[in-house]
GUFI-511152 format. One record per residue (C-alpha): y, z, x. Coordinates in steps of 0.5 Angstrom, whole numbers, padded with zeros to 4 digits, always signed. Last residue first. Layout:
YZX;...
This chain:
+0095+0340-0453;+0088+0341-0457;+0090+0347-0459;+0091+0345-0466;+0084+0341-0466;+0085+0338-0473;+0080+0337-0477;+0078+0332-0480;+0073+0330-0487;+0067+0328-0489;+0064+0322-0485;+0071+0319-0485;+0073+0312-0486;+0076+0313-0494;+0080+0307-0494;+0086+0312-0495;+0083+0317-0490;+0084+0312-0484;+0091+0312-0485;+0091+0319-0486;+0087+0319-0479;+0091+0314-0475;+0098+0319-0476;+0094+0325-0474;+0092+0322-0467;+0097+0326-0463;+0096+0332-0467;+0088+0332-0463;+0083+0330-0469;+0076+0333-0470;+0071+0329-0475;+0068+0335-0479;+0062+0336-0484;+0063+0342-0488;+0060+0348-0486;+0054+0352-0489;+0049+0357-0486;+0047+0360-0492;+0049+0367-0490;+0056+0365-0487;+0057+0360-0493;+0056+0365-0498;+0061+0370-0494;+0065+0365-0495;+0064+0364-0502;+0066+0370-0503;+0071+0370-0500;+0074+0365-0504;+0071+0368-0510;+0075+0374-0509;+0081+0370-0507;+0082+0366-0514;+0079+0359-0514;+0080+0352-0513;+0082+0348-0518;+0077+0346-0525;+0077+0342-0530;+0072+0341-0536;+0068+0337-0540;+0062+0339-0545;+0057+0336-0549;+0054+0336-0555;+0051+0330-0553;+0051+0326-0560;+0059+0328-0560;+0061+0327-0553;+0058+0322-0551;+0061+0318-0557;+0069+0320-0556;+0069+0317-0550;+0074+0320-0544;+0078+0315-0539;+0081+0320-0534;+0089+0318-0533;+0092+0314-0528;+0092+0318-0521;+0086+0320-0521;+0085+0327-0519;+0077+0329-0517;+0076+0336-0520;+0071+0335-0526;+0067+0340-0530;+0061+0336-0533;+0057+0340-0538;+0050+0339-0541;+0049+0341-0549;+0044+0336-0551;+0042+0333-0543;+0047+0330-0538;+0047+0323-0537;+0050+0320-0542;+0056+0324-0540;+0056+0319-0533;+0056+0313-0537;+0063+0316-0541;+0066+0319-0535;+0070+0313-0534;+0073+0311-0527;+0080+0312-0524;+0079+0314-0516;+0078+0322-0516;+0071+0322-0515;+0068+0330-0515;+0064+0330-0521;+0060+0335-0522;+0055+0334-0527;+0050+0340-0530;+0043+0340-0534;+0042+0333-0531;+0037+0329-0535;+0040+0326-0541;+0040+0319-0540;+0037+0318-0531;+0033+0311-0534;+0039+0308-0537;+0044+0310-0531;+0038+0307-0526;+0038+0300-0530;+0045+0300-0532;+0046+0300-0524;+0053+0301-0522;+0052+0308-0523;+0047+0308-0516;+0043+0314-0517;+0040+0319-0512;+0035+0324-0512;+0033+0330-0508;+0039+0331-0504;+0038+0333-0497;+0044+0331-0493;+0041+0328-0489;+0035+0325-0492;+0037+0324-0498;+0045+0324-0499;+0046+0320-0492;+0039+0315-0495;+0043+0314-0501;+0050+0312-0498;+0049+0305-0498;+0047+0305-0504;+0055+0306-0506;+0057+0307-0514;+0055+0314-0513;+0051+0319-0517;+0047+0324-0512;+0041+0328-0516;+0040+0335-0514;+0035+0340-0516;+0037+0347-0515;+0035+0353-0511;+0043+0356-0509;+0042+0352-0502;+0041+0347-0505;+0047+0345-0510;+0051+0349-0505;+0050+0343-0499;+0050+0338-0505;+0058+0341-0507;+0060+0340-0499;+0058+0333-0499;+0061+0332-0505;+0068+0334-0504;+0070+0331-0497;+0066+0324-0500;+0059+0323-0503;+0062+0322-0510;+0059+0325-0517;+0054+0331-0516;+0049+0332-0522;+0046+0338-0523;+0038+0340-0526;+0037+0347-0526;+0032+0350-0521;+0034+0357-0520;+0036+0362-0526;+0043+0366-0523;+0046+0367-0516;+0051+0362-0516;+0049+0356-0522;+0052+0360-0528;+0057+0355-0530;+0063+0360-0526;+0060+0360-0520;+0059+0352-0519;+0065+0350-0522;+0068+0356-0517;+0064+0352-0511;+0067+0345-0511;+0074+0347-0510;+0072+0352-0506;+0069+0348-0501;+0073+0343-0500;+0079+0348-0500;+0079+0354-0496;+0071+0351-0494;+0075+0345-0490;+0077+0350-0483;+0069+0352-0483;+0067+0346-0479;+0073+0348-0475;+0072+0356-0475;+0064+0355-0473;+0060+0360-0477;+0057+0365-0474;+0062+0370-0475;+0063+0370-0482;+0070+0367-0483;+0075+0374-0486;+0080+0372-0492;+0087+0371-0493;+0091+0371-0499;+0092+0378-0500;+0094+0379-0493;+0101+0376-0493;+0101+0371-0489;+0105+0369-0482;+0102+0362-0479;+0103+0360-0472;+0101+0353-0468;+0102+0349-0473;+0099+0344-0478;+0097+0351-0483;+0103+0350-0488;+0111+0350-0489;+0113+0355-0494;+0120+0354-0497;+0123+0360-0496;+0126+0364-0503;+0124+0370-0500;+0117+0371-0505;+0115+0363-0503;+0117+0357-0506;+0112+0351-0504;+0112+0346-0501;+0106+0349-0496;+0102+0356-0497;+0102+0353-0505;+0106+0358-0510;+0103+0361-0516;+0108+0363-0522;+0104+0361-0528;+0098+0365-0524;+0091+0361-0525;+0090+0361-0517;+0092+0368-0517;+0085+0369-0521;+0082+0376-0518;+0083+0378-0525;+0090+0383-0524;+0093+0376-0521;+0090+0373-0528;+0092+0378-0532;+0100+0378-0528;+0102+0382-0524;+0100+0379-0517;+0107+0374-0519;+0102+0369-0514;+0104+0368-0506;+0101+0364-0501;+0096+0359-0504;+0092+0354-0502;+0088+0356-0496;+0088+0361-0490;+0083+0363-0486;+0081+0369-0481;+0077+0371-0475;+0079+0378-0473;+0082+0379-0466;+0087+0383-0468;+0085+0387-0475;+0084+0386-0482;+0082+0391-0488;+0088+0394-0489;+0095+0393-0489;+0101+0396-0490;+0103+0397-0483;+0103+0389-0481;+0098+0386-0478;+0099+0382-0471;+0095+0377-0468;+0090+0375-0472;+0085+0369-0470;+0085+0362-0473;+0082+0358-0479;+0087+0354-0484;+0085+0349-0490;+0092+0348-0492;+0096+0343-0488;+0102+0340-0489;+0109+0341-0486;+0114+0337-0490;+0121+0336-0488;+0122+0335-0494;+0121+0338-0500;+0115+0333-0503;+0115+0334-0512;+0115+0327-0513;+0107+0326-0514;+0106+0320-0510;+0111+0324-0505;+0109+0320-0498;+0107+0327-0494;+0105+0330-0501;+0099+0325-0503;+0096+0324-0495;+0096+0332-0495;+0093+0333-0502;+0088+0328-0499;+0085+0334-0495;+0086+0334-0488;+0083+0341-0484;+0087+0346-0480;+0085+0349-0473;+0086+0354-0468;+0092+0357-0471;+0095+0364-0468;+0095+0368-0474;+0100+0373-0476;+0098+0378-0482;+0103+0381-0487;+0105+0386-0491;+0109+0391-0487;+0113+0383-0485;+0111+0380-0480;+0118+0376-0478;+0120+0369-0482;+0118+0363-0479;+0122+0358-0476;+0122+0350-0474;+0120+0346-0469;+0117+0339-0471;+0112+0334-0468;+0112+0327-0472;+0108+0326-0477;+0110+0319-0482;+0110+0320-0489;+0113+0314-0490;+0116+0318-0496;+0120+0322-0491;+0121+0328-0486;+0112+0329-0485;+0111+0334-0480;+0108+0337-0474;+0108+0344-0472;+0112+0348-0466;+0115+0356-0468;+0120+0360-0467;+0120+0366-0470;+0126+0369-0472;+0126+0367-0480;+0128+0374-0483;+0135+0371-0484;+0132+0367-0488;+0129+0359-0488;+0128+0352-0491;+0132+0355-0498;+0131+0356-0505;
């Protein structure tokens, strides 16, 4: 393991976080040459997920520092290596989490790489050479094309930038529960109105369903209905509005990653219902052993997605209209918006505006 390789001969300015105060600060740095595999993007923007705000402190004590996060990408080729097809300069593109996976494997020769024993994140992570992946809060990016997807032409490229992330986790639940192109009109629950849940209403409609937002904030109801489209909304705080929703819903995706019980939410799911959950706790979920027995129910997990359902996804995006609702930062004010982050101020997630300097 190391930061570079002899291949690391591009100079590249970023912003990065050297230890657990996780403080940014402008870093210049190397990335490796484009290989015959690989694509060079100028980056235009990167969004700021909360496995950003977890790795830059090392909550999770896997943080290599220096730290450049960033996994929600979208910028303009400009260079293509001569192995690959389907990409060109000038395409518009975007990179997620991963950067590298075995590509041999059944999940890899599945289109499921996010799955792969061997998987590596596009930061903090270890790629192919033995480099440490450093991510999209940078002006440059060289990929291995295998990881990057096409952004649809009428999609603007911020608001696009949390889909590679926001917008998969939550579409893949979807997908694989028969909700994406199958029977219309089901009954889904959505946990949370944050960066997460607000994207998962958007798909929720625009794939024909009926919608119920479930949130401990009244405050958020008229945003979920009236903006947002929602068709019902619960407060999960009121044991009269939880009682009068029992056994409603077909399917519950629960978004939360505060500590929280899924034992009132799984009473509301009808006999045989499903729950997938992708928030991450930092304690572990408390699960009741009743809901689940009388229900016949179903609890899963799930991450991301693989490459084919992460264009697919946004070819979906770009057919629906769908984007993620975005407040645009400059680098200098990265700093401000993880802190804002933690007490949940932002309507739904930032976007940084790499060029902006």
């Amino acid at each position: 393991m190391a930061q570079t390789t002899p291949n690391h001969t591009q100079t590249v300015s970023g912003w990065a976080a050297h230890d657990t105060s996780g403080k940014i600060t402008p870093y210049i740095f190397k990335r490796r040459e484009n290989g015959v595999n690989d694509v060079t993007i100028e980056i235009l923007y990167c969004g700021i997920c909360h496995t950003d705000l977890h790795q830059v402190r090392n909550d999770w004590g896997i943080t290599m520092y220096p730290i450049v996060p960033g996994h929600e990408i979208t910028g303009l080729i400009t260079k293509v290596g001569s192995n690959v097809k389907g990409f060109k300069v000038g395409d518009k593109v975007g990179v997620g989490c991963l950067a590298a996976s075995c590509l041999d494997c059944e999940f890899c020769n599945n289109s499921q790489e996010n799955y792969c024993d061997q998987v590596q994140f596009t930061y903090n992570g270890i790629f192919w050479d033995g480099s440490i992946t450093y991510g999209g809060y940078s002006k440059m990016l060289v990929a291995d094309h295998r990881y990057v997807v096409h952004i649809p032409e009428n999609l603007a490229m911020d608001a696009a930038a949390p889909l590679l992330c926001a917008g998969i986790t939550v579409f893949c639940p979807m997908k694989d529960n028969n909700l994406v192109g199958g029977a219309m009109g089901k009954k889904v629950g959505i946990v949370g109105l944050g960066g997460l849940g607000h994207v998962a209403v958007k798909f929720a409609k625009a794939f024909g369903h009926h919608v119920t937002v479930i949130s401990t904030s009244p405050s958020k109801q008229n945003e979920a209905k009236a903006r947002l489209g929602a068709d019902d909304f619960i407060v999960s705080t009121d044991d009269q509005q939880m009682q009068k929703a029992r056994r409603s819903l077909d399917f519950i995706l629960d978004t939360v990653s505060a500590n929280h019980s899924l034992g009132p939410i799984l009473e509301l799911l009808k006999v045989n219902g499903t729950l997938v959950f992708v928030g991450a706790p930092e304690k572990p979920i408390e699960l009741p052993s009743f809901p689940l027995i009388f229900g016949k129910r179903v609890v899963k997990g799930s991450m991301i997605g693989g490459m084919r359902e992460t264009q697919q996804m946004m070819d979906i995006c770009g057919k629906h209209n769908i984007t993620c609702d975005i407040e645009v930062i400059k680098p200098d004010n990265i700093n401000e918006a993880m802190d804002r982050l933690v007490r949940n101020d932002v309507r739904y997630r930032f976007v940084i505006d790499i060029a902006a300097l």
